[in-house]
C-alpha positions as CSV (number, residue, x, y, z in Angstrom):
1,X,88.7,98.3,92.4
2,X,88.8,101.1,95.5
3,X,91.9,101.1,96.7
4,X,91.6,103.1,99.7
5,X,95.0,104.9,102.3
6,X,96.8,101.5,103.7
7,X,97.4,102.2,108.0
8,X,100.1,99.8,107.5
9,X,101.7,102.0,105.1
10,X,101.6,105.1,108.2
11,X,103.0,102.7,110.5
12,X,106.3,101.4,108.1
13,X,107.0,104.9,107.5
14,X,106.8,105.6,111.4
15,X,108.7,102.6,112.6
16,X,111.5,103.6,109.6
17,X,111.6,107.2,111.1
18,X,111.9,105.9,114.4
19,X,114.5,103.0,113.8
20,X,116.7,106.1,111.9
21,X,116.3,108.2,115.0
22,X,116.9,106.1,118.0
23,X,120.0,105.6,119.2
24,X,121.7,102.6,118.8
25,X,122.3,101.8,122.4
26,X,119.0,101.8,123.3
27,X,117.0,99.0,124.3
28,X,114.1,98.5,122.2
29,X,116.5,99.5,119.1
30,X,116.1,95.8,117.9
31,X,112.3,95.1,118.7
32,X,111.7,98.2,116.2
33,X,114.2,96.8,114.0
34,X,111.9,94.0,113.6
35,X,108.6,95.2,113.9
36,X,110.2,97.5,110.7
37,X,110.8,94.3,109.0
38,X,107.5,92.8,109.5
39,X,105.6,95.8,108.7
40,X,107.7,96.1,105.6
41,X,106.7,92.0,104.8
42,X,102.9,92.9,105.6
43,X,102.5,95.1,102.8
44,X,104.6,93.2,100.3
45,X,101.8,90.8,101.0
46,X,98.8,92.4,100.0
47,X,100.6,93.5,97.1
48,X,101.2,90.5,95.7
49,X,97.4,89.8,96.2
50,X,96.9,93.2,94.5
51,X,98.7,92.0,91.2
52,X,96.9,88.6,91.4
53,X,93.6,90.6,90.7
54,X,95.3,92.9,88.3
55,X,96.3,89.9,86.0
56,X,93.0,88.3,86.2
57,X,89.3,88.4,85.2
58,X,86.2,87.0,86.2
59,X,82.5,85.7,84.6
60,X,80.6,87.6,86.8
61,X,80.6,91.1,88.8
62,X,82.7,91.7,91.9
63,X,84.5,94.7,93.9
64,X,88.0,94.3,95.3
65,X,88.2,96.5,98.6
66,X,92.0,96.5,100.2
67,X,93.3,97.8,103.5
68,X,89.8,98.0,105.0
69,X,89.8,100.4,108.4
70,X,86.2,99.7,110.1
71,X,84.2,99.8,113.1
72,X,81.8,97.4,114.8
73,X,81.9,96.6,118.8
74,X,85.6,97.4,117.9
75,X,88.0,98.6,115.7
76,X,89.0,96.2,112.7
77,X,91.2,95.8,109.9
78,X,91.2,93.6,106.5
79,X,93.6,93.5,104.3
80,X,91.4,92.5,101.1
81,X,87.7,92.1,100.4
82,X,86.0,90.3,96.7
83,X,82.6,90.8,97.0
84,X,80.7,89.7,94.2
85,X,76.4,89.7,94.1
86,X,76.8,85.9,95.6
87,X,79.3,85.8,97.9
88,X,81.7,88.3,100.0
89,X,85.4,86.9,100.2
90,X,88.0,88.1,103.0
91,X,91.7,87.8,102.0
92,X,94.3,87.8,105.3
93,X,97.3,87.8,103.7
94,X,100.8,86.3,105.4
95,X,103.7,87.2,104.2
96,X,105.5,84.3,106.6
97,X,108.9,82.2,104.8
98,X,110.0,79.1,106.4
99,X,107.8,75.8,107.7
100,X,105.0,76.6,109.3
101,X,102.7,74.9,111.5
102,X,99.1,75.9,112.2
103,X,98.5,74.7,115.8
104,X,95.4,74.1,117.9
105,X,94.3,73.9,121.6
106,X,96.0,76.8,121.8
107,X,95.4,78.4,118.7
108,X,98.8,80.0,117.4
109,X,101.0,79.9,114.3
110,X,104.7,78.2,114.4
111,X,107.2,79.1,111.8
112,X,110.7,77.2,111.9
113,X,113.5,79.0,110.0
114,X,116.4,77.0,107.8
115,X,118.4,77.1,111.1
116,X,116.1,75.7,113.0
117,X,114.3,78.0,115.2
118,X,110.9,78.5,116.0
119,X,109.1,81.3,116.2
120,X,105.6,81.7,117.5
121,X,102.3,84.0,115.7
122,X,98.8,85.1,116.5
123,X,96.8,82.6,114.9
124,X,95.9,83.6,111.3
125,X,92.8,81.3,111.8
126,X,92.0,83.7,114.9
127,X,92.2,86.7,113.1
128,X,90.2,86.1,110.1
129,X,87.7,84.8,112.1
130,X,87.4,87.2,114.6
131,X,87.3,90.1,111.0
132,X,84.9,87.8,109.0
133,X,82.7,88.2,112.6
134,X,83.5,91.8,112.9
135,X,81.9,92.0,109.4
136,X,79.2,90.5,109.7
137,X,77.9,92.6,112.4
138,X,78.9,96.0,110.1
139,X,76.7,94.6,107.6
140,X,73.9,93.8,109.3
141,X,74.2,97.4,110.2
142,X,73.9,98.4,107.2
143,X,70.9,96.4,106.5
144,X,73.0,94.0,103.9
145,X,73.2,90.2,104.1
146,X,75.4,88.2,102.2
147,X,77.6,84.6,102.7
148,X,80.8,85.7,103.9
149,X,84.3,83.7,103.1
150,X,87.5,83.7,104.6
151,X,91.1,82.2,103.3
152,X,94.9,82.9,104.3
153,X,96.9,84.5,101.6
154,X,100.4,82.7,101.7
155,X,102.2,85.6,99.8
156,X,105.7,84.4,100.7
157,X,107.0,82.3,98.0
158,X,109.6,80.3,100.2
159,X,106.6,79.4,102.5
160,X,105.6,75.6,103.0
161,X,102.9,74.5,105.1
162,X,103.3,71.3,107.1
163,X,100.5,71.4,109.2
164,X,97.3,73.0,107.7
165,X,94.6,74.9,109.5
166,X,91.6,73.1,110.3
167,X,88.9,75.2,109.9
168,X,89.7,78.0,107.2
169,X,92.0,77.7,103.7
170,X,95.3,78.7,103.4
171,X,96.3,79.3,99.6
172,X,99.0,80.8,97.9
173,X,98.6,84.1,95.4
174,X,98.5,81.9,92.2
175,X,95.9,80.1,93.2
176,X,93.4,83.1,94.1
177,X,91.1,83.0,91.4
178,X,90.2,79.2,91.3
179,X,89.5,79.1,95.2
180,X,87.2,82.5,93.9
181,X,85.9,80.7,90.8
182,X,84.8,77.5,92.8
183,X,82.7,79.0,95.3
184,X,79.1,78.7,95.0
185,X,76.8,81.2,93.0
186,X,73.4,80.2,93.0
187,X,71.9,82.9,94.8
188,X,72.0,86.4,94.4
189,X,72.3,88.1,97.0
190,X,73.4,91.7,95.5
191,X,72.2,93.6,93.0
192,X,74.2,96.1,91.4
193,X,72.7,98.8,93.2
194,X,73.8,97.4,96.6
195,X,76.9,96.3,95.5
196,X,77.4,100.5,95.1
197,X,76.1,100.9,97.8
198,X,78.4,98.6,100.2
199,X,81.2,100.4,98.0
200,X,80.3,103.5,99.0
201,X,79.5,102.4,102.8
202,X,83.2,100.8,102.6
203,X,84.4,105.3,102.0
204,X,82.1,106.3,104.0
205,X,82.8,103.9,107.3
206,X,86.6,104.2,106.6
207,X,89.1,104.8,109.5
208,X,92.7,104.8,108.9
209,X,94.9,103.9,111.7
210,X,97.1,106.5,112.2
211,X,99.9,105.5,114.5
212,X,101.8,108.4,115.6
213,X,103.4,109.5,117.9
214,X,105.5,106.4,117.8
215,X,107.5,107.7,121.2
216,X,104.7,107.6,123.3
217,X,103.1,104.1,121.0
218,X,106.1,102.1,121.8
219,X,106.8,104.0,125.6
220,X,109.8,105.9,124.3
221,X,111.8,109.1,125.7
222,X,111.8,111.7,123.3
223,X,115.1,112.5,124.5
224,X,116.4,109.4,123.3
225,X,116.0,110.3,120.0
226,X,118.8,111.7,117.7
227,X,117.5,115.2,117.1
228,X,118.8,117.8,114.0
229,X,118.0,117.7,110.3
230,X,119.3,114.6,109.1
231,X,121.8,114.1,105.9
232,X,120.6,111.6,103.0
233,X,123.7,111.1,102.0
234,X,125.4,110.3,104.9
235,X,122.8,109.7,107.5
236,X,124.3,112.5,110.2
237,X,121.5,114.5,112.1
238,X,122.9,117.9,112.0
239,X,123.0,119.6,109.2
240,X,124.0,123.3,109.0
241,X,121.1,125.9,108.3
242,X,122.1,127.9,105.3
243,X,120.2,131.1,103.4
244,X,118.8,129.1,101.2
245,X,118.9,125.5,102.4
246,X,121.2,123.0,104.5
247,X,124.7,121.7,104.2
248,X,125.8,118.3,105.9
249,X,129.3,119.2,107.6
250,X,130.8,116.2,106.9
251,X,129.6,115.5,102.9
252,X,128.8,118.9,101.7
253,X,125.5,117.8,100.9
254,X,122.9,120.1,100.3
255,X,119.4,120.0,101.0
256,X,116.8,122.5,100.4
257,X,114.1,121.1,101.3
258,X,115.2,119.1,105.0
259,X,113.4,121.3,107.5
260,X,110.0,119.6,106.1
261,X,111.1,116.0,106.5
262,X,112.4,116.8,110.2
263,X,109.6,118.7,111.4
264,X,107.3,115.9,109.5
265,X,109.9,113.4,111.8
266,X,108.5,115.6,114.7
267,X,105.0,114.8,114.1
268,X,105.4,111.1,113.2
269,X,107.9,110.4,116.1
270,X,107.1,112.9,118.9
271,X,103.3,114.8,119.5
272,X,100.8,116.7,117.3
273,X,101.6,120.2,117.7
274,X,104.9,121.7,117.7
275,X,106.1,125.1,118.9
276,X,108.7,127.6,117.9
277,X,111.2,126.9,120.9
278,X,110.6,123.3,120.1
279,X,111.1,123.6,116.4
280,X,114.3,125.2,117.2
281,X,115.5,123.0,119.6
282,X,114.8,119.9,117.6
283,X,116.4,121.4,113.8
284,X,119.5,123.1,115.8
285,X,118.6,126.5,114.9
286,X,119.3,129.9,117.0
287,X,117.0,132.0,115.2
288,X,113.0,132.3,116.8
289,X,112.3,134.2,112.9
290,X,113.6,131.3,111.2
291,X,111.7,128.8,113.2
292,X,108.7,131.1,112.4
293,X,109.1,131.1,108.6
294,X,109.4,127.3,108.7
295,X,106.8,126.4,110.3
296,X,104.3,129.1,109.0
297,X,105.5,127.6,104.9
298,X,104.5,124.3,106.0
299,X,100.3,124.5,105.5
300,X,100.4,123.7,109.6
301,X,96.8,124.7,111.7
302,X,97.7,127.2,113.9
303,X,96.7,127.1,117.3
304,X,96.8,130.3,120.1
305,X,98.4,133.8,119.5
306,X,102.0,135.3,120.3
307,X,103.9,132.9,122.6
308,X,101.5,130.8,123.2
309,X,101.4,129.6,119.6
310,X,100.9,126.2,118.3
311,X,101.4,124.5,115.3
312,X,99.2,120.8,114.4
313,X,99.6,118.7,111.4
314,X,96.3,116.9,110.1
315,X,97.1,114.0,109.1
């Protein structure tokens, strides 16, 4: 299996950072509340399909590919690919609880929760059609032909369908291999040496998503963040610089190590580079030549000389 660097992973760990950050008054405090939560349910997801394929075998050859980053007249992204020397299989997988409804003429997803509301989706059906597509066109690229398949991944074990799509599947994790098992393999369309090489076309043709800064993603004031080095004890931003770490002022707690994660909350939440009055300003500290050692122990590129000096993070 390649398992290669999820996006959605980069963007739970950015809307986290950002939810802890932003002040509670503000007014998209909520929607990032809940774009946290659904990001968080997205990869719970795909790795429920990921243990599905780590409990099973199958009669015959096949590559799983997860969190697939591509381009092809546009950018695209698949949450799981089987691709076997008969057939290539893309998995969307919905991590969605409640009744849900997949609607037509418009094409859109309705879920209604225990209490009765509904709440409206992009159409799974749209998206998987518009990847398997996508796909199709980066293979022929690559000069490789091959039936392609596409099925919803219900990963949400309190899910129940009451109105099916029309023109794709929608199955739940446990039943993964026998939709896989059931498809049709009477022509070979791979060798193994193509198979290798869509594997290593897949590494090569990667692009991870990266989402930050998340301020100026979501149209965010900087200054509306909650600034200082943040205490994991006691969730205050402004802990105390000490010789050879931090101290929280209201726990005690000691942390030797909280510069990194607050200049790393920098990067995530705010821009790319970072200088030493901004360092400073956003870890409360006094002292240009202990911004200075920070941020030269921190592996950062360093961009311009004397006060002019920059500091990037590769992600």
């Amino acid at each position: 299996m390649l398992k290669v660097m999820d996006s959605c992973e980069y963007n739970l760990i950015g809307l986290q950072m950002l939810a802890k950050r932003l002040n509670d008054t503000h007014p998209q405090k909520e929607i990032i509340l809940a774009k946290e939560k659904a990001a968080k349910a997205g990869l719970q997801g795909e790795r429920r399909i990921s243990e599905v394929f780590a409990k099973y075998t199958f009669p015959f050859e096949y590559i799983l590919v997860e969190n697939i980053g591509l381009n092809s007249n546009g950018k695209f992204q698949i949450d799981a690919i089987f691709l076997t020397p008969y057939f290539l299989v893309v998995l969307e997988s919905k991590n969605i609880s409640g009744k849900l409804f997949f609607k037509q003429n418009p094409a859109q997803l309705e879920r209604e929760t225990p209490n009765g509301k509904v709440d409206v989706f992009e159409s799974p059906e749209i998206q998987l059609s518009r990847n398997i597509h996508l796909l199709q066109e980066w293979l022929g690229n690559q000069g490789l032909t091959i039936p392609i398949y596409g099925v919803i991944v219900l990963s949400n074990p309190k899910v129940r369908v009451i109105e099916p799509p029309k023109k794709l599947s929608a199955i739940l994790p446990q039943t993964i291999p026998v939709y896989l098992r059931n498809l049709p393999r009477e022509n070979v369309y791979f060798d193994t040496d193509k198979m290798k090489k869509f594997e290593n076309q897949i590494k090569v043709g990667q692009q991870t998503y990266i989402p930050f800064p998340m301020c100026t993603r979501w149209g965010i004031n900087p200054e509306d963040l909650r600034s200082g080095v943040q205490c994991e004890s006691c969730d205050i931003h402004g802990m105390k610089k000490r010789k050879n770490g931090w101290t929280c002022p209201r726990c005690g707690h000691f942390d030797k190590l909280g510069h990194e994660k607050t200049i790393r909350d920098w990067f995530m939440l705010i821009s790319d580079t970072i200088t030493n009055k901004q360092c400073r300003e956003f870890l409360h500290l006094e002292s240009n030549y202990i911004a200075h050692r920070i941020l030269q122990s921190m592996n950062l590129t360093k961009i311009g000389t004397s006060r002019n000096t920059k500091y990037k993070w590769i992600w």
